[in-house]
Each structure stands twice: as structure tokens, then as C-alpha cells.
C-alpha positions as CSV (number, residue, x, y, z in Angstrom):
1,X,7.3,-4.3,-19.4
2,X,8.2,-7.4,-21.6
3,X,8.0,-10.8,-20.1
4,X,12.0,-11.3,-20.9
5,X,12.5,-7.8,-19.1
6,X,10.7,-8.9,-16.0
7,X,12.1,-12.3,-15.7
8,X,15.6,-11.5,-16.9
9,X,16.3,-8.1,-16.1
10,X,14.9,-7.6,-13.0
11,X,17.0,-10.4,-11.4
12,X,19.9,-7.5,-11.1
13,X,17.5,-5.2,-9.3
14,X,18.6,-5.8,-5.9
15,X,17.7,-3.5,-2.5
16,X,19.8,-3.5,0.2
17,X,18.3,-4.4,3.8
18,X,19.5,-3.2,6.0
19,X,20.4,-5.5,9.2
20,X,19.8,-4.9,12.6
21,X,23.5,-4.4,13.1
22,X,23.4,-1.2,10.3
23,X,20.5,0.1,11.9
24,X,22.0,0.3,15.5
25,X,24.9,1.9,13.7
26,X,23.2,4.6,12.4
27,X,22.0,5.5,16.1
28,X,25.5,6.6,16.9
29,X,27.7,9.3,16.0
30,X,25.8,12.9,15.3
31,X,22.8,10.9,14.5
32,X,22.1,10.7,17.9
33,X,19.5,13.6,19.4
34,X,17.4,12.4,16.4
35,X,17.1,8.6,17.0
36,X,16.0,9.1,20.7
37,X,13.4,12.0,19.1
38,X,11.8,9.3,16.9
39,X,12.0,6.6,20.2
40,X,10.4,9.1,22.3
41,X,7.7,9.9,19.4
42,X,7.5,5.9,18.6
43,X,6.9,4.6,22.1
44,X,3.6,6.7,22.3
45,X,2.6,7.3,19.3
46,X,1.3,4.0,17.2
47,X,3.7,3.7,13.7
48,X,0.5,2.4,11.0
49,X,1.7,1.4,8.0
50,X,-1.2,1.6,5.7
51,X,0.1,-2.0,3.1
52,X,2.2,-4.7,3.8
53,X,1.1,-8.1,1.6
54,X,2.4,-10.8,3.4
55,X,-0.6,-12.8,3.4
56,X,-0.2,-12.8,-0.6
57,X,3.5,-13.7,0.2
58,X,2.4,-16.4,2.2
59,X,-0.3,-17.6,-0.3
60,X,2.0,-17.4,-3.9
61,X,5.3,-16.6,-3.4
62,X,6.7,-19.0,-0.4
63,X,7.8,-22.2,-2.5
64,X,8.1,-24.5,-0.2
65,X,4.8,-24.3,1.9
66,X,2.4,-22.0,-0.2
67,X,-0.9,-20.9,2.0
68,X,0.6,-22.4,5.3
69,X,0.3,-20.1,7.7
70,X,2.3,-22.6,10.0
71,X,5.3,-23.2,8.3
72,X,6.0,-19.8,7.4
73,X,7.5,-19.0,10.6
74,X,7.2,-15.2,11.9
75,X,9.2,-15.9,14.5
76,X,12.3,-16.6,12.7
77,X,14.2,-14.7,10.1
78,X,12.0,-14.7,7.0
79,X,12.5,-14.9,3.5
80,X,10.2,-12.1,3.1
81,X,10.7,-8.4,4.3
82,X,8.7,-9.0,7.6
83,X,8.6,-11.0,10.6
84,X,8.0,-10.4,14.2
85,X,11.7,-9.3,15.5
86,X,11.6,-6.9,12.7
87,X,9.0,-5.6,13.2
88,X,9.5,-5.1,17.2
89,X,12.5,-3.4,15.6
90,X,10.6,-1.3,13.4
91,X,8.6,-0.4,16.4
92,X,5.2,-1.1,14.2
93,X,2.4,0.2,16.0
94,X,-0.4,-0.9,13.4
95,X,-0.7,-2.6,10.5
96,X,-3.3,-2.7,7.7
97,X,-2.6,-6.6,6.1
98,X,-2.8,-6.4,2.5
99,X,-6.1,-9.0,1.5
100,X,-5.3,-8.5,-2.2
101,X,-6.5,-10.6,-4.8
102,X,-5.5,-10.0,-8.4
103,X,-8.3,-8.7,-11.1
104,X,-7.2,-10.0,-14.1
105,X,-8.4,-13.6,-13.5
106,X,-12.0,-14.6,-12.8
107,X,-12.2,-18.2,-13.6
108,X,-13.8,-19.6,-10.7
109,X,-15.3,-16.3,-9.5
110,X,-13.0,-13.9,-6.8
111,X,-15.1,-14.5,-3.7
112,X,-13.4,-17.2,-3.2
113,X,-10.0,-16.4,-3.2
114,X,-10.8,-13.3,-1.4
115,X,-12.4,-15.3,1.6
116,X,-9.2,-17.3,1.3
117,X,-6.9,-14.4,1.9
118,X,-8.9,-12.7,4.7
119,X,-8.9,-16.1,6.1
120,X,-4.8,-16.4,5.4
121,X,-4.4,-13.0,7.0
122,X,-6.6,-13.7,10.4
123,X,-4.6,-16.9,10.7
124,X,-1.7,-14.9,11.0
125,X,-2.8,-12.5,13.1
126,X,-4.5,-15.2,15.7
127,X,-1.1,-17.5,15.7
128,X,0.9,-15.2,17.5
129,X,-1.4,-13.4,20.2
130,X,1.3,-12.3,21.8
131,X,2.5,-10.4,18.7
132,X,-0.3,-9.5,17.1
133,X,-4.3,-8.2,18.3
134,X,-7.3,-7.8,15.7
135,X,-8.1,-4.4,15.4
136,X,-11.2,-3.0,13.8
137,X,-11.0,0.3,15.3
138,X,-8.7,3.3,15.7
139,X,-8.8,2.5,19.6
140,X,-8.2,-1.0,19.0
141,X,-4.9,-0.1,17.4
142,X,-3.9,2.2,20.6
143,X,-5.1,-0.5,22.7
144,X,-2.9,-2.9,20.7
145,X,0.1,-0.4,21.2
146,X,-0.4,-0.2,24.7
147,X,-0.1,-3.7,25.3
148,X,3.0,-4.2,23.4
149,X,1.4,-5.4,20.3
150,X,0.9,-5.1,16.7
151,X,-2.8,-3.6,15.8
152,X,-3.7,-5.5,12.9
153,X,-6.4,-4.7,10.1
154,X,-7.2,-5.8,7.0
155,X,-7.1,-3.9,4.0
156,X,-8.6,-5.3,0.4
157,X,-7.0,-4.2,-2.5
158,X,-9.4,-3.9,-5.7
159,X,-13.3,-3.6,-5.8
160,X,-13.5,-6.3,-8.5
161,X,-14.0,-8.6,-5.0
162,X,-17.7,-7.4,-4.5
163,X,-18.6,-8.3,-7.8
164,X,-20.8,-5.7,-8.4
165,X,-22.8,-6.3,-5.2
166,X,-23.4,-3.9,-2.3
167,X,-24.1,-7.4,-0.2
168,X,-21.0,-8.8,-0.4
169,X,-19.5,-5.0,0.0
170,X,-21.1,-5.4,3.8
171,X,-20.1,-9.1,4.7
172,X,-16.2,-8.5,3.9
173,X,-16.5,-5.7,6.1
174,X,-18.4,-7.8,8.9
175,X,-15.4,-10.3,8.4
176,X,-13.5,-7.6,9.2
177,X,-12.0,-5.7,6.1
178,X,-11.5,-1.9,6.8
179,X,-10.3,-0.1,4.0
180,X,-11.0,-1.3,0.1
181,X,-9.0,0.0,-2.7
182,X,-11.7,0.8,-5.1
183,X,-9.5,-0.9,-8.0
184,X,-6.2,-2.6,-8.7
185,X,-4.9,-2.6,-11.8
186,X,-7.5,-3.9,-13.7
187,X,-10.6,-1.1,-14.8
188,X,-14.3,-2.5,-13.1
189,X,-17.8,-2.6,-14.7
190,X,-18.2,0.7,-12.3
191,X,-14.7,2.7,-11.8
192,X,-11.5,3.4,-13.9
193,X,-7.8,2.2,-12.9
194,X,-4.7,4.0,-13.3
195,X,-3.0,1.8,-15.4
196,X,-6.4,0.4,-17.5
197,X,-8.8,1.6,-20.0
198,X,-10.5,4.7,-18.7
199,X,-14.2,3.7,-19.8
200,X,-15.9,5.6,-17.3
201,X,-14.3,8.7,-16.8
202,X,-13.7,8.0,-12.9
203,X,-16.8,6.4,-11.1
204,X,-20.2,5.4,-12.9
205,X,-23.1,5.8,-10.8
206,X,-23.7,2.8,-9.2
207,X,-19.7,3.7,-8.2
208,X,-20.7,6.5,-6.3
209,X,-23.4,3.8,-4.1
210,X,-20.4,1.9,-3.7
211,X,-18.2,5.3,-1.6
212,X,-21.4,6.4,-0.1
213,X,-22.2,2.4,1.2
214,X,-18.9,2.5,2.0
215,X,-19.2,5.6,4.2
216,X,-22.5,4.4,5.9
217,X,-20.3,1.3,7.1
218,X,-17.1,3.3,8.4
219,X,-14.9,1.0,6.0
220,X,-12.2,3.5,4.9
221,X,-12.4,4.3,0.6
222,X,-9.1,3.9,-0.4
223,X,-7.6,6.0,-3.8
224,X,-4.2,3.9,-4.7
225,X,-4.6,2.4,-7.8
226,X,-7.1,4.2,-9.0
227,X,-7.1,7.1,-12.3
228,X,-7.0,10.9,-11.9
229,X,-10.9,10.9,-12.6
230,X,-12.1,8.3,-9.6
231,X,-9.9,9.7,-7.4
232,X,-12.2,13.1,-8.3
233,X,-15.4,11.3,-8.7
234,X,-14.7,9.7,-4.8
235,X,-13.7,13.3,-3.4
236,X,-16.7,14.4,-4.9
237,X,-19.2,11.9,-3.6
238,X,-17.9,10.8,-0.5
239,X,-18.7,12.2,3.2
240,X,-15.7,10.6,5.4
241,X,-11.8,11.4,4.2
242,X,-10.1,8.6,2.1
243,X,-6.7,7.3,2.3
244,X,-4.6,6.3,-0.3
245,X,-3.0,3.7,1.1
246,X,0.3,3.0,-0.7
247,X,1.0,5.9,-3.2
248,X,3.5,8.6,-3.7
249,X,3.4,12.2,-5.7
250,X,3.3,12.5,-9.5
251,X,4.3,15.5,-9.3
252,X,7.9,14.3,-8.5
253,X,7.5,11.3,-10.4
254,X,5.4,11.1,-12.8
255,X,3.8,7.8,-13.3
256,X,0.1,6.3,-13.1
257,X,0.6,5.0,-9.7
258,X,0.7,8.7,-7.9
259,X,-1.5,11.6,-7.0
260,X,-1.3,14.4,-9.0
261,X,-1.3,17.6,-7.2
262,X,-4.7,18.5,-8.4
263,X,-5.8,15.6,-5.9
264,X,-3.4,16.3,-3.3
265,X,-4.8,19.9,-3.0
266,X,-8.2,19.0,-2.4
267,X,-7.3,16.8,0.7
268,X,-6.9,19.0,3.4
269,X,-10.8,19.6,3.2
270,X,-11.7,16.2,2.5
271,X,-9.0,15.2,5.8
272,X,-8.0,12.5,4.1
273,X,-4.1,11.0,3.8
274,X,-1.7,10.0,1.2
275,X,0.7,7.0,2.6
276,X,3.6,7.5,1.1
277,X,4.7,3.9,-0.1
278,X,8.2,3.0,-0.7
279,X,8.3,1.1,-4.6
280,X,11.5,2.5,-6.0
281,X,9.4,2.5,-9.7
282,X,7.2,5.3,-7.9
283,X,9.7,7.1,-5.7
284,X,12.6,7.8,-8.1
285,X,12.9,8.8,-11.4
286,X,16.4,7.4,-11.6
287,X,14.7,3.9,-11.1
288,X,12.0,4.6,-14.0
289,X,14.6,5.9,-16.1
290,X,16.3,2.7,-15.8
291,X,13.7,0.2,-16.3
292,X,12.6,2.1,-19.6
293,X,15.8,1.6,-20.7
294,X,16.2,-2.3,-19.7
295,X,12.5,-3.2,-21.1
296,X,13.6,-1.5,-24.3
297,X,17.3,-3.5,-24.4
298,X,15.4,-6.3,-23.9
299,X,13.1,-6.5,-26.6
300,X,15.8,-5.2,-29.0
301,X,17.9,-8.5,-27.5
302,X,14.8,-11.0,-28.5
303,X,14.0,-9.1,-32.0
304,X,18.7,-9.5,-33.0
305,X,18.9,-12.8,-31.2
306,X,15.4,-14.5,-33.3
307,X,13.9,-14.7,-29.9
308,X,16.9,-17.2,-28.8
309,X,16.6,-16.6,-24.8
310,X,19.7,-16.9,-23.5
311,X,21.2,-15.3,-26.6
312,X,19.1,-12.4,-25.3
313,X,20.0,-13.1,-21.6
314,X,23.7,-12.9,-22.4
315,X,23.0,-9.3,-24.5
316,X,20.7,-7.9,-21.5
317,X,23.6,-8.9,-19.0
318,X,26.2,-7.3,-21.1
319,X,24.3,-3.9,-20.8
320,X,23.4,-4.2,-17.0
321,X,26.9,-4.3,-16.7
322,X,28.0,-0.9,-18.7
323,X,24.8,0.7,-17.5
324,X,24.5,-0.3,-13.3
325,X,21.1,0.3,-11.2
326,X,20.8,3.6,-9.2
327,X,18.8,2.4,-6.5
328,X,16.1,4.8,-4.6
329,X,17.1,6.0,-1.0
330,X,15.7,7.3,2.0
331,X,15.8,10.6,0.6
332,X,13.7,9.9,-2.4
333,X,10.8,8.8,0.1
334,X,11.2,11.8,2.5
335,X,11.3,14.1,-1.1
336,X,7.6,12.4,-1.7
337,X,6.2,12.7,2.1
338,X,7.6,16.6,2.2
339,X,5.8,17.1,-1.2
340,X,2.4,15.8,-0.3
341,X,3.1,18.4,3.3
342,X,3.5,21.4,1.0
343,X,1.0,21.2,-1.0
344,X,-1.7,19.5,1.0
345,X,-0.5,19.6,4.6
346,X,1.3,18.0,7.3
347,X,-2.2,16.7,8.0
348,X,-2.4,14.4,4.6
349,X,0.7,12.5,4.8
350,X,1.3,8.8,6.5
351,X,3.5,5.5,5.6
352,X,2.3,2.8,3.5
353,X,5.3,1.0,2.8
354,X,4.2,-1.9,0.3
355,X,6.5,-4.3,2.4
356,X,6.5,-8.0,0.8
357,X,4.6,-6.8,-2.5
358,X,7.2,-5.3,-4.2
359,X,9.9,-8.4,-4.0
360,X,13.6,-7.3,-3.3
361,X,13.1,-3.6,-5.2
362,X,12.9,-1.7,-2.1
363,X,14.9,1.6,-1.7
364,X,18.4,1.9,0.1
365,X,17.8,2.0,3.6
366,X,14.2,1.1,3.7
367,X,14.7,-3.1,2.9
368,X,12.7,-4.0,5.0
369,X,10.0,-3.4,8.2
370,X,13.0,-2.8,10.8
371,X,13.6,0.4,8.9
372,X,10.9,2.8,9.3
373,X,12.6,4.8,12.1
374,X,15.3,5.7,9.8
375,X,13.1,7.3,7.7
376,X,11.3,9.2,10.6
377,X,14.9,10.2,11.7
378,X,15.8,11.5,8.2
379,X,12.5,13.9,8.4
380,X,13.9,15.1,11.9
381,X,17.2,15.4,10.4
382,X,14.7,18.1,7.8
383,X,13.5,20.1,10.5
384,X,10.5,17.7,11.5
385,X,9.2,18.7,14.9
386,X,8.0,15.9,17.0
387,X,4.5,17.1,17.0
388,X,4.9,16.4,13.1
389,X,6.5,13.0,13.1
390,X,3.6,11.7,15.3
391,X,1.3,12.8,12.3
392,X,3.2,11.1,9.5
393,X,3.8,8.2,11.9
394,X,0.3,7.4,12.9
395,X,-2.1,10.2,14.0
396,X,-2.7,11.1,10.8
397,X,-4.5,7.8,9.7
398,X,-5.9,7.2,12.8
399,X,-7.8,10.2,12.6
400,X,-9.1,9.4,9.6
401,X,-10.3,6.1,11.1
402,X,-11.6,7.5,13.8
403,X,-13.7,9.9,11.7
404,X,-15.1,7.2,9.5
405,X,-16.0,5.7,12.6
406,X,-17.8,8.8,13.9
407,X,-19.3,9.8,10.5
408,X,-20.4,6.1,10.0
409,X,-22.4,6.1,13.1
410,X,-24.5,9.0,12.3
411,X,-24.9,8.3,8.4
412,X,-26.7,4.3,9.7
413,X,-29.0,6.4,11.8
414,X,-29.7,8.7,8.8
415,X,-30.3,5.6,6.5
416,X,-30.5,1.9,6.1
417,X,-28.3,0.0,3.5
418,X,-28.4,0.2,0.1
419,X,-30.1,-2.4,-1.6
420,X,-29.4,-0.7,-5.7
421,X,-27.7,-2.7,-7.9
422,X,-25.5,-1.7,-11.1
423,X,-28.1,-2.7,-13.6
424,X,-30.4,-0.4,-11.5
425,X,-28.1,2.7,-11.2
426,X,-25.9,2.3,-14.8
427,X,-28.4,0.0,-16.9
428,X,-27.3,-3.0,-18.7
429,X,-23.8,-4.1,-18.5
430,X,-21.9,-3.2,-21.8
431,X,-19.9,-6.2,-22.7
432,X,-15.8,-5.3,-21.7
């Protein structure tokens, strides 16, 4: 997308969140038998949601008090889509923090800046104790849930924070991190991205280290972001399941960000679970249509109007109003979530919403953390049972935690850490 696309055109793209007041709404009417099936399933059964990036909200988009924790207040109504009455409202069982750092810039190193954001996201967690508990474990998230809090983990989002090193792979994780997206958006010396160059042709060999290091440690190998061919590679190599932690089905919609049914197919014997985020851009092709069509307006508006900005703005404007937004819904994220059960299983499918990452382009109904019942009451208004909804809810993920935990233990008897490197494993760095 052009630069006057995303700052001018997207200003129209607006979600609706929906209030506390539409929410209690909803419960009434024939609605009814469905909402108190969700509350019966919800007050057990811990709701994960496998990305929210509010520490990276915190850090670069809060303009009056960037990085302070303090000021940013959960317990008032936020600027952002979450905050503690919201998400008491969403009934959030556990949450895996977002502790992403973005790949395309590595001036003074990404260490750093990834210390900085786990850092951010534990400052969070530990200024509301009665909120929020630490979780490293599956059962710390149930313990969480039984005390009335929020389990929180940590969750880093792109590999290009270790580096290249196996060490620092190991002291994130001591520091708490429990899942790591292999990549972002940006390809790495050892693994390709979904929306990069493919140089490798999914994970080089000193790749593969990095899943099977990450397997000895129990830190959970996450496929969003990554291409067709490391998603493969990483099925191929690893021992635990994987997550993906906020994707949805390319099958329905068919763009970088989402697992072909090639993948999805092979998870119900890896165990592993697609959490079905929420992005309009990867949930409806309504959405994608439409941004296609406003990039393409746009640069036609900067190539008649010589580049003249608000010339161009005017022109964009004019179009948005002849050709309005169609906005995701509910519906569009239940169509992805029931895709993944048929052709995987009920087994592979959880919630990764990609709360405060994706701005105001949320679906319809989904605008924020208050609202994930109202998607678990339009999968009971499908036919869900409540066996099911637990799955999608939470059991699903946890599982697949609690395996890595169990797998983990027996692969550190088996063998001690690796100490290769990715000059050892791949030979000399090719200049990128």
C-alpha cells in the first residue's frame, strides 16, 4: 500500500465497538439460551487469546505519555481496544502480551528494544496484581482464572530478536517469553516471511536448531507471519505442536497472512492450533477488495494531481464517498474458525484476536476485548456444543502448552542445549 493510501485513505476505515450497553443488549431477546451457554462455558473454562499488542501501543502509539506504563491507565476507559473493565467484560481468561519489535530497523541492534518491551509488558502485568498474575505455565493460567485474574504471558513476535544466537534464544525465554513467532514481516538470515523475499525456501538449517532449541525449552514455535515453506519446514522438524498465533484461512481469503489448507491439514497430527485473529484485511474479502481499490485511487490521485497532496486527498475523498467501506463482521471470523474445524479439526482452532495492533480496523461486532463472547455466542448460535466452545475458547491452546511443557521436560533430559551457530550449520552469511 502507498504511503498517501495508508495515511489518507485509511482515516475512513472505521470499526465499530461495541459498548457495554450493545453488548448487554444482545443478551436479550432469542439470544438468550446462548449467552448463558457461553457464561456457563466462560466461568470455567479460561478464554486465551493468543495476541493482543498493547505493550507496543503503550511504547509508540500513546502520544501523550509514550513507554509509561503509569500514565496509560488500565483502569479507565482507554484509548486503545483494551483495559481492565473490558476485559472483566470480555471474561479474558489468559492472555499472551504481544512483545513485538519490528524487523525492518536494526540501527542500534534489536536486543535492546526487545528487553525494553518485555520489560514494558511485565510492568503492566505487575501494576495491577489484582488484575493481572504472570503466567509461564498452562496451570498458571488456570490458577490465574481461578483467582479471578487475567493469566498473562508473553509472546515475541519475529526471530530477527535472537540475532542469530541460540543464547539469547534461552535468556528471553528465562525472562519469561513463551511463544516466538519465528518471523514478522521481514525474511531472516535463517527462515522466510510471508510477505518477504523467499531466500530459503522455508527454514535453513541452522532454522531447524532454532524449532528443535525451541522444543528442548517448552517455548511454544509460533507459524503467523511466516511463508507456506517454514510453516512446512517447522511441521517437519519440530517435536511439540505449534500455534499460530494470530492467523486466519487462505483458503477463504486468500492473502500471505493465512494458512493454506495444505498446512491446516497436517495439524491434527502435529496437535497444534490456528488462532483465528480478527484483522478485517485477513478475514474478508470484501475488506481486501476495497483496499485494492483505494491504494490504486490513490496513486492515480498523486500521478493527475503532480503529486499535490491535498489535491489528491480531495480526489481519494470524493471516491470513498461513491464507493463506502463494507466492514468485516462476526460472521466473517466464525466463517474462518469453522474452516480451520473442517479441515483440520475442532482440535486446531483458538482466538488470537490482534487487539490494539490493528488500530480502529476491527470487524463489526468484535471492536474491542469486551466482545469475544459474542463471537463464542455466534458459534453456539452454528450448532457449537459446549464441549466445543471450551476448545476454541481455551482448551485448545492450553493443551498445546501443556504438551510443550511435558515434551520439553523429557527432550532436556535427552540433551543439553545447543551451542551451533549459523555460520556452523549454514556457512558464511550471504550478504542480504
Amino acid at each position: 500500500m502507498t504511503n498517501l493510501s495508508r495515511h489518507l485513505g485509511t482515516v475512513a476505515v472505521l470499526s465499530l465497538v461495541v459498548s457495554s450497553g450493545a453488548v448487554a443488549q444482545a443478551k436479550g431477546g432469542t439470544d438468550d439460551a446462548h449467552w448463558a451457554k457461553v457464561r456457563r462455558v466462560l466461568r470455567t473454562t479460561p478464554l486465551v487469546d493468543g495476541h493482543n499488542d498493547l505493550p507496543w501501543y503503550i511504547r509508540e502509539e500513546v502520544k501523550t505519555a509514550p513507554r509509561d506504563v503509569e500514565a496509560y491507565d488500565l483502569r479507565t476507559r482507554t484509548s486503545g481496544n483494551t483495559d481492565i473493565a473490558r476485559l472483566k467484560q470480555g471474561m479474558v481468561g489468559g492472555q499472551f502480551w504481544s512483545v513485538y519489535i519490528p524487523g525492518e530497523v536494526k540501527d542500534s541492534g534489536y536486543a535492546r528494544i526487545q528487553l525494553e518491551q518485555i520489560d514494558i509488558a511485565k510492568r503492566i502485568v505487575a501494576k495491577y496484581p489484582d488484575a493481572f498474575s504472570l503466567s509461564l505455565t498452562a496451570a498458571d493460567v488456570r490458577r490465574a482464572k481461578a483467582a479471578g485474574k487475567v493469566g498473562s504471558l508473553l509472546g515475541m513476535e519475529g526471530g530477527h530478536a535472537l540475532e542469530n544466537s541460540l543464547g539469547a534464544l534461552r535468556a528471553y525465554y528465562d525472562l519469561g517469553a513463551r511463544y516466538l513467532t519465528l518471523t514478522h514481516n521481514v525474511t531472516l538470515d535463517w527462515a522466510d516471511a510471508a510477505q518477504d523475499k523467499l531466500l530459503h525456501g522455508g527454514l535453513t538449517k541452522f532454522g531447524e536448531e532454532v524449532v528443535r532449541e525451541m522444543n528442548r525449552l517448552g517455548m511454544l514455535v509460533d507459524l503467523s507471519h511466516v511463508s507456506p515453506g517454514t510453516m512446512s519446514d517447522a511441521l517437519n522438524v519440530t517435536e511439540s505442536p505449534v500455534i499460530f498465533s494470530h492467523s486466519a484461512a487462505r483458503a477463504l481469503v486468500d492473502v500471505p497472512r493465512n494458512v493454506p489448507d495444505s498446512i491446516l491439514q497436517r495439524l491434527p497430527k502435529n496437535g497444534g492450533v490456528v488462532m483465528v485473529a480478527f484483522v478485517p484485511g485477513f478475514t474478508s474479502n470484501k475488506v481486501v477488495a476495497w483496499k485494492k481499490a483505494q491504494g490504486e485511487r490513490a496513486e492515480a490521485a498523486l500521478k493527475r494531481h503532480a503529486g499535490d497532496s491535498a489535491a489528491a486527498r480531495r480526489d481519494l475523498k470524493e471516491w470513498e464517498r461513491t464507493h463506502p467501506f463494507v466492514n468485516a463482521t462476526i460472521a466473517d471470523v466464525a466463517d474462518h474458525i469453522e474452516h480451520i474445524r473442517k479441515v483440520a479439526s475442532v482440535n486446531n482452532v483458538g482466538l488470537g484476536s490482534d487487539y490494539d495492533g490493528t488500530g480502529n480496523e476491527l470487524p463489526d461486532g468484535l471492536g474491542d476485548v469486551s466482545t469475544f463472547p459474542a463471537l463464542l455466542v455466534e458459534l453456539s448460535k452454528r450448532g457449537w456444543s459446549e464441549s466445543d466452545l471450551r476448545k476454541v475458547a481455551g482448551e485448545n491452546v492450553l493443551r498445546v502448552m501443556s504438551e510443550n511443557e511435558r515434551i520439553a521436560a523429557k527432550l532436556r533430559r535427552q540433551r543439553p542445549a545447543s551451542t551451533k551457530t549459523i555460520e556452523e550449520l549454514d556457512g558464511p552469511r550471504p550478504k542480504m
